[in-house]
Structure formats: structure tokens, C-alpha cells
C-alpha positions in Angstrom: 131.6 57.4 76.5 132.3 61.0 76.4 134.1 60.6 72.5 130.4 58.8 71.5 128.3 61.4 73.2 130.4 63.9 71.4 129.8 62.3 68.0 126.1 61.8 68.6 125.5 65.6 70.1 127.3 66.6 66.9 125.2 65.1 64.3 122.0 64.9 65.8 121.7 68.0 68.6 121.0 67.1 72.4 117.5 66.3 71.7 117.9 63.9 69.1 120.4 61.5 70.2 119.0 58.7 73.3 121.3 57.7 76.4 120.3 53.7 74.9 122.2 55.0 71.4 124.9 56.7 73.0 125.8 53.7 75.2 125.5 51.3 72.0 127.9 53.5 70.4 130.5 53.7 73.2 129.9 49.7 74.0 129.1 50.5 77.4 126.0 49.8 78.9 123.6 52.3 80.8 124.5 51.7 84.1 127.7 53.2 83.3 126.3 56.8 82.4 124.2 56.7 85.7 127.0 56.0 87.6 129.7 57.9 85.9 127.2 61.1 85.0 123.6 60.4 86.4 121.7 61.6 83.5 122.0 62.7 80.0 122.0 66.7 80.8 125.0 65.7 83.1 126.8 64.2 80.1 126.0 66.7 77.6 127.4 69.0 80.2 131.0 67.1 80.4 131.2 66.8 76.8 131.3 70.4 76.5 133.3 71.4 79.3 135.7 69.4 78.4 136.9 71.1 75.8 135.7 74.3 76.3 137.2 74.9 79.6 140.7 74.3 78.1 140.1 76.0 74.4 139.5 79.4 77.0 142.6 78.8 79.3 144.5 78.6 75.9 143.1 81.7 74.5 143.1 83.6 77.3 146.8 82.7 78.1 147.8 83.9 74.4 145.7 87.1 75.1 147.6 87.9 78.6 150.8 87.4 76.6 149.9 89.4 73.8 149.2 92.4 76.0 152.2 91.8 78.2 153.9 92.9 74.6 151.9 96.6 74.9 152.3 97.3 78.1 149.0 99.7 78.8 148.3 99.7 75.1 145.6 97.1 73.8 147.4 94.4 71.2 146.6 95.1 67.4 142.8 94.7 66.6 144.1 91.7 64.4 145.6 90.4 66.9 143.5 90.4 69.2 141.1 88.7 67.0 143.2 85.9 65.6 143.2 85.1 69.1 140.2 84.5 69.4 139.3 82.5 66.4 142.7 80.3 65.8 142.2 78.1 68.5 138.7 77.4 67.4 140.0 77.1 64.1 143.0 74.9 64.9 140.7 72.6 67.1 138.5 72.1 64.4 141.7 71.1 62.2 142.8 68.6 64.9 143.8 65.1 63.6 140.7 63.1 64.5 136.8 63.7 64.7 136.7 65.3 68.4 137.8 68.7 67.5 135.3 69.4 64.7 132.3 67.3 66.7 132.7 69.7 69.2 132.8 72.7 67.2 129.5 71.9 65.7 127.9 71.2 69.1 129.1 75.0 70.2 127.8 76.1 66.9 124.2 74.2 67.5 124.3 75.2 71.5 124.8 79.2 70.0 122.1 79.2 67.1 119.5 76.7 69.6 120.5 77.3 73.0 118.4 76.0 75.9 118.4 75.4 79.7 121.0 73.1 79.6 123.7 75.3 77.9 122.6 78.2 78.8 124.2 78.0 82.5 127.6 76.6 80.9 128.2 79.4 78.7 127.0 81.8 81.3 130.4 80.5 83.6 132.5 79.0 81.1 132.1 81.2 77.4 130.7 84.3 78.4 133.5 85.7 80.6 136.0 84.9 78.4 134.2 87.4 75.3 133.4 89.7 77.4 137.7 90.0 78.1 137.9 90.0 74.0 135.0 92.5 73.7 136.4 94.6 76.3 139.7 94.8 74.6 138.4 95.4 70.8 136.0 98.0 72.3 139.2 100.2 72.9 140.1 99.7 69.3 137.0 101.2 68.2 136.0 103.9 70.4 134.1 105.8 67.5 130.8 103.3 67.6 128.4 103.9 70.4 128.2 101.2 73.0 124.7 99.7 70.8 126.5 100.1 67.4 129.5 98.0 69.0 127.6 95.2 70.8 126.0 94.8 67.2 128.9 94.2 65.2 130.6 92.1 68.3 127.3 89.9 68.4 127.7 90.0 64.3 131.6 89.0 64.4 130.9 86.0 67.2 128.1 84.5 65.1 129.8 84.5 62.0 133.0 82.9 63.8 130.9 80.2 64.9 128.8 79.6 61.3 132.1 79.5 59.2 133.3 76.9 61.2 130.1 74.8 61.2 129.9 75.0 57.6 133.4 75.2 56.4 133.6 71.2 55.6 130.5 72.2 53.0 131.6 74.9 51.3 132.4 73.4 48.0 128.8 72.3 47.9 127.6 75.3 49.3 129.7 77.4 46.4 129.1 75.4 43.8 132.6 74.8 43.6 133.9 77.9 43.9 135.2 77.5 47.3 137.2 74.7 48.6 136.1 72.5 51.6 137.9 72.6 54.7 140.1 75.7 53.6 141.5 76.3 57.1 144.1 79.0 56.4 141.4 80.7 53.8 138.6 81.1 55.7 140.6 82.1 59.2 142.4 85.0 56.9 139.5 86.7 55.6 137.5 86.5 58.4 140.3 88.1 60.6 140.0 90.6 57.6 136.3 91.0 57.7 135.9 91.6 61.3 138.7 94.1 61.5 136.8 95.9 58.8 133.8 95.2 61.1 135.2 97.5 63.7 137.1 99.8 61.7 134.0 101.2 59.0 132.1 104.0 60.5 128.6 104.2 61.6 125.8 104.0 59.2 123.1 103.2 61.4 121.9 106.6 63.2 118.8 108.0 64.8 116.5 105.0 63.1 117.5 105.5 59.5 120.5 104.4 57.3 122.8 106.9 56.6 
């Protein structure tokens, strides 16, 4: 039920996708999802949780390790970065359809959030950037606090975008970039978001500098 639901989210969005299509798709009937999850909010809420609640345990367990490695000092702005796209990136790679399904329905749930989401990323997504944000903060102490929280809000969204388009890009391109280039796109954008940080202000008292 859940793998279906994931599928459907995916494609369609939460809105687009009926509890009557989802339980044709699993083969289950619709008894099922009120017993098992009472209502379709309740299932889009599982789909994402399960996945999300582990891909943060895993990142965040990389991230305690990395700065065990420092002692007092934060890890390497690249590091700490790869650590917080790879697993995304790897998930999406995952053998199987799951990985990039649900990838696309963080991607929609960013871009078009709504009540439902909202509280899940509050508890499940927000904590775990605000730990990342706190720790590239101290990489880049020479952007005000608004000048930072731009570029953070600028390095999370393009995270997510690259990921929900990478299976496109040779259309996208023209053919000029490959589809699906994993270890491509995950390089350059650890590149582009260290430059993100590292490039001094140009954006001061209203005008461009």
C-alpha cells in the first residue's frame, strides 16, 4: 500500500491521486487504508515519514561523526555539505523506484507545501537543517545573519530541484547534459554551494554592490 501511494504521490502530487486509485494500484481494497491509516492525509503522512525519518538519522549520524574528527572545530564546509546532499542523492540512485518517488514527493511538498506537510517537516526536516545551518553558519561568519539565511534558503532549494529534475536533463540541455548523472551533478553542486558561502556580500543597504 505504502510502495503505491508512493508511486502515485510522486507523479501526480497529494491532490491528484484518489484513495479508489491508490488501492487499485496496491490490489488492496479500501477498507484496508481505513483500517491500516484512517484517511488519505494519514497515508500521505506514513509515506513520507518513512523515509524521511531514517534519511535524517543517517545524516545526522555522519554529521556527529564528522565532527567527532574536529574536536571543537566545525568539519570542512564541503563536508559538511556533502553530508547533507549524498544521502539524498544516493536514495535517489537506490536500485528500484522508491528512492527517486520519494524524492520527488519532498521536492513537490518543498515547492507546494500545505497543511498536511507542513507539520511533518516542522518535526521531522526542519531540525535536522537547522543542525546543518548552524554548523555552515560558523564557516561563514562574514555574511550578516539575512545575507546567510538567503543563500542557506538558495543552497536547500537548489538541492532539492536538481534532484527532481536530474532524470530530464538531457532534455532539458538539449543534450548537453546527461540524464541521471549522479556523481556529476552531486560534485558541482557541493562546488556551487561552497562558493555560495565563501563569495562576499554584494547585496548592502538596498542596492547591489
Amino acid at each position: 500500500m505504502l510502495d503505491a501511494a508512493e508511486r502515485l504521490f510522486a507523479a501526480r502530487g497529494f491532490h491528484g491521486v484518489s484513495l479508489r486509485e491508490i488501492t487499485g494500484s496496491a490490489q488492496a481494497n479500501l477498507a484496508a487504508v481505513n483500517y491500516h491509516f484512517d484517511d488519505k492525509e494519514t497515508l500521505y503522512r506514513e509515506v513520507i515519514l518513512r523515509r524521511i525519518r531514517p534519511l535524517n538519522r543517517h545524516r545526522l549520524t555522519l554529521l556527529d561523526e564528522a565532527c567527532a574528527l574536529t574536536d571543537a572545530l566545525p568539519p570542512p564546509l564541503e563536508k559538511i555539505i556533502r553530508i547533507l546532499a549524498q544521502p539524498l542523492f544516493d536514495l535517489h540512485r537506490s536500485p528500484g523506484a522508491g528512492g527517486r518517488a520519494f524524492v520527488q514527493i519532498l521536492a513537490r511538498a518543498l515547492t507546494d507545501p500545505h497543511a498536511i506537510t507542513h507539520p511533518i517537516f516542522t518535526e521531522e526536516y526542519t531540525p535536522a537543517l537547522t543542525r546543518f545551518g548552524q554548523l555552515i553558519r560558523r564557516q561563514a561568519p562574514q555574511l550578516s545573519p539575512e545575507e546567510f539565511l538567503w543563500r542557506f534558503s538558495f543552497m536547500v532549494g537548489a538541492l532539492h530541484h536538481t534532484l527532481a529534475t536530474l532524470h530530464q536533463m538531457t532534455i532539458l540541455t538539449r543534450g548537453i547534459c546527461r540524464n541521471d548523472d549522479y556523481d556529476g551533478a552531486l560534485t558541482r553542486f557541493i562546488a556551487h554551494s561552497v562558493a555560495t558561502f565563501q563569495t562576499p556580500p554584494a547585496f548592502t543597504s538596498g542596492s547591489i554592490t
